[in-house]
Backbone as CSV, one residue per row, in Angstrom:
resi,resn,N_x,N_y,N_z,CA_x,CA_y,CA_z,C_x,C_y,C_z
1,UNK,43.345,77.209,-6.856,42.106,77.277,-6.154,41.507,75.875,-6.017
2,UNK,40.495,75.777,-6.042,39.233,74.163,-5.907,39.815,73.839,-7.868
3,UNK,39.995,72.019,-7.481,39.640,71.350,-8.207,38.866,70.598,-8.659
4,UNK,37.857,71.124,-9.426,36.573,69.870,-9.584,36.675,69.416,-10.216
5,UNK,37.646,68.668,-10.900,37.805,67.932,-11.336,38.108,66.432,-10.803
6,UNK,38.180,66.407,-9.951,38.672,64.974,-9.233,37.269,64.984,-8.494
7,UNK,36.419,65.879,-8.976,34.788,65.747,-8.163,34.313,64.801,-9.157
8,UNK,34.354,64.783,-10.861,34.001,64.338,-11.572,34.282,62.658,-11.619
9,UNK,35.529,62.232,-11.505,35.934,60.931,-11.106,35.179,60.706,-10.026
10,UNK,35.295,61.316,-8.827,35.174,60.742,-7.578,33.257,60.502,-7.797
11,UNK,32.518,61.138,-8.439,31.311,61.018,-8.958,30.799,59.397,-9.808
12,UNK,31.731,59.594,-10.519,31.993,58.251,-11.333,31.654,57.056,-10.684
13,UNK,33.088,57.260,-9.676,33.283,55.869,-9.029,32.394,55.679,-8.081
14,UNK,31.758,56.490,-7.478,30.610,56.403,-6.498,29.467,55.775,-7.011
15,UNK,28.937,56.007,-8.559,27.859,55.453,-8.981,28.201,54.257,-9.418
16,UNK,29.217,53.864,-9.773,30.060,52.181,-10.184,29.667,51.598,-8.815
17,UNK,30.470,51.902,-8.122,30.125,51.364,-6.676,28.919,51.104,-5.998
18,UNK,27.532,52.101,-6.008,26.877,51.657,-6.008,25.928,50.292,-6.628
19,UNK,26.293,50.421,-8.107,25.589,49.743,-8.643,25.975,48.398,-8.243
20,UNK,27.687,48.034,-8.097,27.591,47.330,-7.729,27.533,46.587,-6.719
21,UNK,27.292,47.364,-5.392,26.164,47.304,-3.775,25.045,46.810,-4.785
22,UNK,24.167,47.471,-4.929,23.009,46.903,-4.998,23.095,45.358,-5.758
23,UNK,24.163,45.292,-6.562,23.977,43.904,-7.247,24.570,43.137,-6.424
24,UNK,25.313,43.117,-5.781,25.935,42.203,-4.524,24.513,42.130,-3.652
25,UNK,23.695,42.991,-3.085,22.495,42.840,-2.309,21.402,42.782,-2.985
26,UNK,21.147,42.305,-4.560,20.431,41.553,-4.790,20.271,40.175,-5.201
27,UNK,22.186,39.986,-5.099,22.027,38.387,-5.318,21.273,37.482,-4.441
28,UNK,20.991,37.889,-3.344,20.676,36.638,-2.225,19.310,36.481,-2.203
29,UNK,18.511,37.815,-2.280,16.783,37.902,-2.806,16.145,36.492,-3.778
30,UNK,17.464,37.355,-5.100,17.641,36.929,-6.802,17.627,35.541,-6.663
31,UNK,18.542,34.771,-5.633,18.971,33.363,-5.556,17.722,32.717,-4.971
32,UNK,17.458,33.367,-3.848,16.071,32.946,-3.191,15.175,32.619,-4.098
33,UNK,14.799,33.254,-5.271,13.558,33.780,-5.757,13.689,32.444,-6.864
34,UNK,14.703,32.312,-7.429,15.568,31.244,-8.410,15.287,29.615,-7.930
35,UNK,15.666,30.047,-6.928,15.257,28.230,-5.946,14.575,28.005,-6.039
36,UNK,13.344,29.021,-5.065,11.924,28.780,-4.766,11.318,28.791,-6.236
37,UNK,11.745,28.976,-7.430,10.586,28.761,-8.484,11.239,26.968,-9.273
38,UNK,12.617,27.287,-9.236,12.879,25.783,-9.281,11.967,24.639,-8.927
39,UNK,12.219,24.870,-7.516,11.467,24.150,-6.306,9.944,23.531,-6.618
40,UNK,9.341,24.681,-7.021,7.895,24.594,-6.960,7.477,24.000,-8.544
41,UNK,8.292,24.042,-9.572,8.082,23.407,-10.912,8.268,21.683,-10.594
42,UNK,9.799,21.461,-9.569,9.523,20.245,-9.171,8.286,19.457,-8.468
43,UNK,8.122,20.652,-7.265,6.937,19.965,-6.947,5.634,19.732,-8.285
44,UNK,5.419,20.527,-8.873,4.325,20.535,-9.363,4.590,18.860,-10.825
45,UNK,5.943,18.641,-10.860,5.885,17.827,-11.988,5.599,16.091,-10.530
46,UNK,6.078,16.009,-9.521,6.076,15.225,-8.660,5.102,14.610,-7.796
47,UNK,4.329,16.191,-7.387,3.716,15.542,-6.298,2.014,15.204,-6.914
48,UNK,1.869,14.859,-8.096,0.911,14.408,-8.414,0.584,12.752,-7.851
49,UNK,1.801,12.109,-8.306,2.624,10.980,-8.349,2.324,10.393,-7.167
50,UNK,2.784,11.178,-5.638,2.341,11.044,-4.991,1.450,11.198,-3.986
51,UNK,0.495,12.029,-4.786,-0.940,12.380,-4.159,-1.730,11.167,-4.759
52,UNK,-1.278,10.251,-5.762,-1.683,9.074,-6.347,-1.874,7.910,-5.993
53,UNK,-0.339,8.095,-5.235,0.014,6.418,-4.146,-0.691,7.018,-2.735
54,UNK,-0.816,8.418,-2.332,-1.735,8.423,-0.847,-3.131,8.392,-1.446
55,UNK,-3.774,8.510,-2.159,-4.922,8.037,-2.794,-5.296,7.073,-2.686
56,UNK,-4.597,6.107,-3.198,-4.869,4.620,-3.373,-4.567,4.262,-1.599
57,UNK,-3.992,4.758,-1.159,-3.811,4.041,0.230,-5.150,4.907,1.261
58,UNK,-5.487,6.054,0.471,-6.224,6.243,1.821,-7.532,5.787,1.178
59,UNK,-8.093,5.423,-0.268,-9.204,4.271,-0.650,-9.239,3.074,0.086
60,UNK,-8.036,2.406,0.285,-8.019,1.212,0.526,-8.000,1.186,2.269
61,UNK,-7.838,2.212,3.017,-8.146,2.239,4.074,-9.794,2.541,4.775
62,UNK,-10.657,3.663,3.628,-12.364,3.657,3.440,-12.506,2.406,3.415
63,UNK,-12.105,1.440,2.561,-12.682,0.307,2.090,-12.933,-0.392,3.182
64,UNK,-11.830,-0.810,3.805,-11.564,-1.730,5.012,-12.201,-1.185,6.181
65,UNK,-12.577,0.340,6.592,-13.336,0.611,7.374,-14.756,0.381,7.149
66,UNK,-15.124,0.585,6.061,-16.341,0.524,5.299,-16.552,-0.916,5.618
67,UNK,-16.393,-1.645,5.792,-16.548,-3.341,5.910,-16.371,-3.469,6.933
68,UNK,-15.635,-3.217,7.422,-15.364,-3.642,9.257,-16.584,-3.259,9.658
69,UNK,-17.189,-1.604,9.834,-18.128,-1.281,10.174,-19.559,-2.085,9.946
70,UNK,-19.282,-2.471,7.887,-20.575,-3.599,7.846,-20.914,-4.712,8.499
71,UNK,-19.646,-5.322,8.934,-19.537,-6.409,9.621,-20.193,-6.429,10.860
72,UNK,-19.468,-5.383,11.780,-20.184,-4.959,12.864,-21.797,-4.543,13.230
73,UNK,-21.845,-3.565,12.018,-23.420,-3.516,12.135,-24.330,-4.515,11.815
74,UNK,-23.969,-5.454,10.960,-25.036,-6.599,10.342,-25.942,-7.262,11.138
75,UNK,-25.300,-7.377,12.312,-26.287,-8.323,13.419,-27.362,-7.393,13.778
76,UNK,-26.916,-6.840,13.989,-28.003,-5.567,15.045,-28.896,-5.195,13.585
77,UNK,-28.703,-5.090,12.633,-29.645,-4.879,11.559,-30.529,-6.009,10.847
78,UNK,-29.926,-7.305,11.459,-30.561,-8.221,11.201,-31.752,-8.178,12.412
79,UNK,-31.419,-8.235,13.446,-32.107,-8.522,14.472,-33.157,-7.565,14.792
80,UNK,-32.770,-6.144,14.489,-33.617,-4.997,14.531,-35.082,-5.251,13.118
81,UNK,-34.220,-5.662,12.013,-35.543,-5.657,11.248,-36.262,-7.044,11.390
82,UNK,-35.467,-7.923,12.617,-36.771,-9.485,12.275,-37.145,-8.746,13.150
83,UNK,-37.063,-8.337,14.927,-38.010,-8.039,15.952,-38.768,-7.122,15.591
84,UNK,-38.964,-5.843,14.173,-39.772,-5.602,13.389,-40.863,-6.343,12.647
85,UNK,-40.201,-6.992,12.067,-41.327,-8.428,11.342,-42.107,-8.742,12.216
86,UNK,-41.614,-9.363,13.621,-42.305,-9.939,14.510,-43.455,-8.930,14.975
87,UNK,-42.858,-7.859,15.152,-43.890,-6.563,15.887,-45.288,-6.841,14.775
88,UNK,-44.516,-6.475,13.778,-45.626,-6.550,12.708,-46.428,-7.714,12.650
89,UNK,-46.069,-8.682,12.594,-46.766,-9.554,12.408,-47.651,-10.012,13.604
90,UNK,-47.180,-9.683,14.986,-48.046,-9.807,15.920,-49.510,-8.915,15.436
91,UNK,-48.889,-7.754,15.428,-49.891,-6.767,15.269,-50.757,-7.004,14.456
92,UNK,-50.580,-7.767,13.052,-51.662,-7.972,12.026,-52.343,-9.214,12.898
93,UNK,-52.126,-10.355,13.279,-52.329,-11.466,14.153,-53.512,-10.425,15.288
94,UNK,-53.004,-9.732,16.190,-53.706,-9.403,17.035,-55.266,-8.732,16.287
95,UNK,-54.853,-7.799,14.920,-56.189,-7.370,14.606,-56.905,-8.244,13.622
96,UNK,-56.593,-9.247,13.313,-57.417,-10.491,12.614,-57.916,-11.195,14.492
97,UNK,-57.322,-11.527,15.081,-58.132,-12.215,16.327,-59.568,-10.908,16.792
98,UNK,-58.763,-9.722,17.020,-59.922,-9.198,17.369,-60.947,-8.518,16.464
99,UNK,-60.675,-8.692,15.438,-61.927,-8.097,14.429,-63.054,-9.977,14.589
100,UNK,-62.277,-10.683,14.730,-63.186,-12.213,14.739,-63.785,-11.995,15.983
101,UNK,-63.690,-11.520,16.978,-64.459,-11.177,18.524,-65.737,-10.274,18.372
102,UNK,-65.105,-9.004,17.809,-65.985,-7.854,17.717,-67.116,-8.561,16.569
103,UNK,-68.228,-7.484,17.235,-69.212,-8.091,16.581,-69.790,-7.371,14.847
């Protein structure tokens, strides 16, 4: 009649087999996952290092703008606060002449 017995093997080998499908289709995830944490321990021991040297270079680029700009503005801030002085000083000039008029 039916042999179930070769159901029992054939049971066997089906779950062997699977298991090892799924471990064949989780190596490539597994490997992914392996890199990317590699990866990111490097970055993290590295890119201090060079968030250090773009630091210093993007200070030293403020700096030099920071001055250029002073440079540039100095005149016009010179000149803006004497033709101030002058305003002023007319103005005190004008109300010493006319307080000496008024009676």
């Amino acid at each position: 009649m039916d042999d179930y017995g070769t159901l029992d093997i054939l049971r066997d080998i089906s779950v062997v087999l699977l298991c090892l499908e799924a471990f064949v289709f989780m190596l490539v995830p597994g490997a992914a996952a392996y890199f990317t944490v590699r990866g990111l321990r490097y970055l993290q021991r590295e890119v201090p290092g060079w968030l250090g040297f773009a630091r210093g270079k993007v200070d030293l680029v403020n700096r030099v703008t920071h001055q250029g700009a002073d440079r540039v503005a100095a005149p016009f801030i010179w000149a803006e606060s004497r033709a101030e002085g002058l305003r002023a000083g007319a103005g005190a000039v004008r109300r010493v002449l006319w307080r000496g008029r008024l009676p």
